[in-house]
C-alpha positions in Angstrom: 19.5 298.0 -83.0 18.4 301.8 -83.0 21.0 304.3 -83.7 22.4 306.9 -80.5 20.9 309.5 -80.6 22.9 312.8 -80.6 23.1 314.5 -77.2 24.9 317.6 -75.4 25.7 318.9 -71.9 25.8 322.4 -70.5 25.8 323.4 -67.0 24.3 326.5 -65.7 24.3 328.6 -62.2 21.4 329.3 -60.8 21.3 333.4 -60.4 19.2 335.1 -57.5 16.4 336.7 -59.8 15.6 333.4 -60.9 14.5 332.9 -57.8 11.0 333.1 -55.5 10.4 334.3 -52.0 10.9 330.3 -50.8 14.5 330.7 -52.6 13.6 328.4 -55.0 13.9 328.4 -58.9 10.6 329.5 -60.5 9.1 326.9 -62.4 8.8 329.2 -65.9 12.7 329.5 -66.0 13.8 325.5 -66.6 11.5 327.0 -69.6 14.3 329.4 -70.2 16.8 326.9 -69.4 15.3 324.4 -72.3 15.6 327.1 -74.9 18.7 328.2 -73.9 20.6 324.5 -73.7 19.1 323.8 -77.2 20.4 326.8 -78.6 24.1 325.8 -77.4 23.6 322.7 -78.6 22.7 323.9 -82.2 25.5 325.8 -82.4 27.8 323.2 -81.3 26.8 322.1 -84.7 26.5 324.7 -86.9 23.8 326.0 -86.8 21.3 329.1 -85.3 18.1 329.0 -84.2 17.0 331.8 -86.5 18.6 332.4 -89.8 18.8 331.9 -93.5 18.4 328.2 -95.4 18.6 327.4 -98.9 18.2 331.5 -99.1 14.7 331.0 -97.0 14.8 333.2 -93.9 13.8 330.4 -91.2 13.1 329.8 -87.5 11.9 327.6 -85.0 8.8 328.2 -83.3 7.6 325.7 -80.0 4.3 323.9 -80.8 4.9 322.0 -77.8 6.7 321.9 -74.3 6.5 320.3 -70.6 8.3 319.9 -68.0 8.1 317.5 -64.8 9.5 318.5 -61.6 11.2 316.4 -59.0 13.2 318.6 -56.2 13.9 322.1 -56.1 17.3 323.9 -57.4 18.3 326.8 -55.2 20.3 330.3 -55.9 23.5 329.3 -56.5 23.2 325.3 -57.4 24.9 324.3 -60.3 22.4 322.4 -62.6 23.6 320.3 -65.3 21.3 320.0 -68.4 21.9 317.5 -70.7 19.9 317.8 -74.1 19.1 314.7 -76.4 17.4 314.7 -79.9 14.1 312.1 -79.1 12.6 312.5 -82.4 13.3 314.0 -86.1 10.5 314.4 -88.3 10.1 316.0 -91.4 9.5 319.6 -90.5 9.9 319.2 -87.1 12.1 318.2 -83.6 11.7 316.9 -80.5 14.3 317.2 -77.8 14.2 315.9 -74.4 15.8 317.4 -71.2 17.2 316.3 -68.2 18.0 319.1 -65.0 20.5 317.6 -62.5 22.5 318.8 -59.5 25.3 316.9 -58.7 24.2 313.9 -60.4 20.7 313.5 -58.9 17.8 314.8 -61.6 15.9 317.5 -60.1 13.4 317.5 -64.0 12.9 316.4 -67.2 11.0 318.2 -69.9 10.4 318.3 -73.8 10.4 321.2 -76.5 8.6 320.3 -80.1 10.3 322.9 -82.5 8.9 323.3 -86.4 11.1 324.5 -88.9 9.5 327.0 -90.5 10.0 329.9 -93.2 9.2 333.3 -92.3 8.0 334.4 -95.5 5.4 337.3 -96.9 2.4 335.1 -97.0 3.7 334.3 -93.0 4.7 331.3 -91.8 4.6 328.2 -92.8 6.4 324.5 -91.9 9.0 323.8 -94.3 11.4 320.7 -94.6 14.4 320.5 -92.3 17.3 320.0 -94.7 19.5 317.2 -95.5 22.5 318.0 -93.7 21.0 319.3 -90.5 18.8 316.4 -90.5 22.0 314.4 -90.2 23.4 316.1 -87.6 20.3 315.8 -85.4 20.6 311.9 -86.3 17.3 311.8 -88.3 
């Protein structure tokens, strides 16, 4: 029996500049989207995407994200984007997305982030600690 695995909702309105000529969303921004529902949901516990740990300045960098599209979201739909944590590793996280509009998925997509130290040699994948480990349910 495998754990749950920590998840999170947000819910966004589409805005007009988000759109293209055909009115619909352009594909980059559920890019945008992604980063900006995982960002809520680290702060919903505790923690910032770019910051100091263990007195090591640290961030997140992508080394990986997709997204599949189903339907279309429009200027003005309400799209619900529920975030889940698919996979801790040691020095790294992937999260899995899923776009809906009243309660029929319009996407899915994934974001890899590394945790990394920003550091005068540059950067370089560090360990994600203990207690945020935890929290992400790895």
């Amino acid at each position: 029996m495998s754990a749950k695995k920590p998840s999170f909702t947000t819910t966004r309105r589409v805005e007009f500049y988000e759109t293209d000529l055909a009115g619909l969303v352009h594909f980059a921004n559920f890019f945008r989207y992604m980063e900006s529902a995982e960002h809520e949901f680290l702060r919903s516990i505790g923690h910032v995407i770019h910051g100091e740990s263990e007195g090591r300045e640290t961030g997140w960098p992508r080394v990986n994200a997709n997204c599949d599209y189903r339907k279309p979201a429009r200027f003005g739909d309400e799209i619900v984007i529920e975030v889940t944590v698919e996979e801790v590793r040691t020095r790294s996280v992937r999260y899995g997305f899923l776009f809906s509009i009243r309660g029929e998925e319009i996407a899915t997509g994934s974001v890899t982030a590394a945790h990394v130290e920003l550091g005068k040699e540059g950067i370089r994948a560090v360990p994600i600690p203990e207690e945020l480990r935890e929290k992400l349910g790895g």
